[in-house]
N, C-alpha and C positions, 0 to 999 in steps of 0.2 A: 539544457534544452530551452529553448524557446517558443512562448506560447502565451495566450491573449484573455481566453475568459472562462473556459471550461476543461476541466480534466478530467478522463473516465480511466480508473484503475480497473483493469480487469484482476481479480487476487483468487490466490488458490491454497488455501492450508496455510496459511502465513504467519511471519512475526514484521508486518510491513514495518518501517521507520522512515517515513518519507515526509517531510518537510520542503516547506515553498520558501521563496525569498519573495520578499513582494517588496514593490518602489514604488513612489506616490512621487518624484522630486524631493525625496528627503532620503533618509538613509535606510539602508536592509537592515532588516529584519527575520530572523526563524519564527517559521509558522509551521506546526506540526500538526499533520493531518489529525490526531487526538483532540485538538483544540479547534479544531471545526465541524467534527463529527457530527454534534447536532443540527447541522443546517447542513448534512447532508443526504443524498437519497442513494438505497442500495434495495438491490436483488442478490438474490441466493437461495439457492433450492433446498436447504438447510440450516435452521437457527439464525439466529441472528449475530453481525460483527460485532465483535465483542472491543472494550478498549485496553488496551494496554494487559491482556490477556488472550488465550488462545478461545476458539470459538465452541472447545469445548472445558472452560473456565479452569485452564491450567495456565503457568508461567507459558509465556511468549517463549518458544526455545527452536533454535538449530540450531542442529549438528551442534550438540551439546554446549552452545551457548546461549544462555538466559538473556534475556532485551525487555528493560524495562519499560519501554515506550513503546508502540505501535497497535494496529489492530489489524485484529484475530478476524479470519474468514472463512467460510467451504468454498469447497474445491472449485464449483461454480458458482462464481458471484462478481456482480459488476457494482463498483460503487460511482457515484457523480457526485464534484462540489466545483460549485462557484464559485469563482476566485476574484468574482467581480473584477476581469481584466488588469489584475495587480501585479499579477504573479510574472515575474522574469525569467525563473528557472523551477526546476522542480529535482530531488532526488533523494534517494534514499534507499535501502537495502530490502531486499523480497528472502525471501525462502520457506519451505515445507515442512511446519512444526513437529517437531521432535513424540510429542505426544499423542499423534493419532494412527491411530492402530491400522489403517485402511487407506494409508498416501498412497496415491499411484504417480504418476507423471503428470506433471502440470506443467506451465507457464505463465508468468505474469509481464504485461503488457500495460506500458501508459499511452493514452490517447489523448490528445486537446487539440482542440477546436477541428476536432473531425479527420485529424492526422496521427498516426503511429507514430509515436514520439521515440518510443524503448521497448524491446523486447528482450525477455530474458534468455531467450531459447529453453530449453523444455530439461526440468528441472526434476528429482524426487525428494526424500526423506532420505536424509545422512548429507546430499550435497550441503556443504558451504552455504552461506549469502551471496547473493550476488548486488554490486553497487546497481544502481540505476541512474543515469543522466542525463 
């Protein structure tokens, strides 16, 4: 996907692993949304996203696989980072963590610069990952 200076991740129960490629005129680079966290801003009507754990401070898990990178959200939550216009592509894997008692059906959605980039269609607890690109 291609896009310019902001990305809004809508996330819901997740073990997100999504990472940017950003170019300057020089070479790519992996940039993992964990390593910008703190410069960035989120809503969620519950707790706060957690890193590289789920949001209610268990291992990052679907459908019985453990992911040690990513971050942990509820069901309703929109998170926004600046990508200060670097960013060329964006992608990485969403799904509905393993250990919350109360998954229903969700979706997750990437938005930049004010366009639906990706949708995952409407996902619950036991589905697979799905890629995002």
């Amino acid at each position: 996907m291609k896009f310019g200076t902001k990305v809004i991740i809508a996330l819901a129960l997740l073990a997100n692993l999504w990472f940017v490629s950003s170019c300057n005129n020089g070479p790519k680079r992996e940039l993992w949304l964990d390593e910008v966290y703190k410069d960035s801003c989120f809503v969620q009507d519950w707790g706060i996203p957690q890193i590289n754990q789920s949001v209610v401070w268990t291992p990052l898990t679907v459908n019985g696989v453990v992911y040690e990178r990513g971050i942990g959200a509820h069901s309703i939550s929109r998170m926004l980072y600046d990508l200060g216009g670097k960013a060329v592509s964006v992608s990485g894997l969403v799904g509905a963590d393993d250990n919350n008692l109360y998954a229903g059906k969700l979706q997750f959605k990437i938005i930049g610069d004010k366009k639906e980039l990706w949708k995952s269609g409407v996902m619950q607890k036991g589905d697979p990952v799905k890629v995002g690109e």
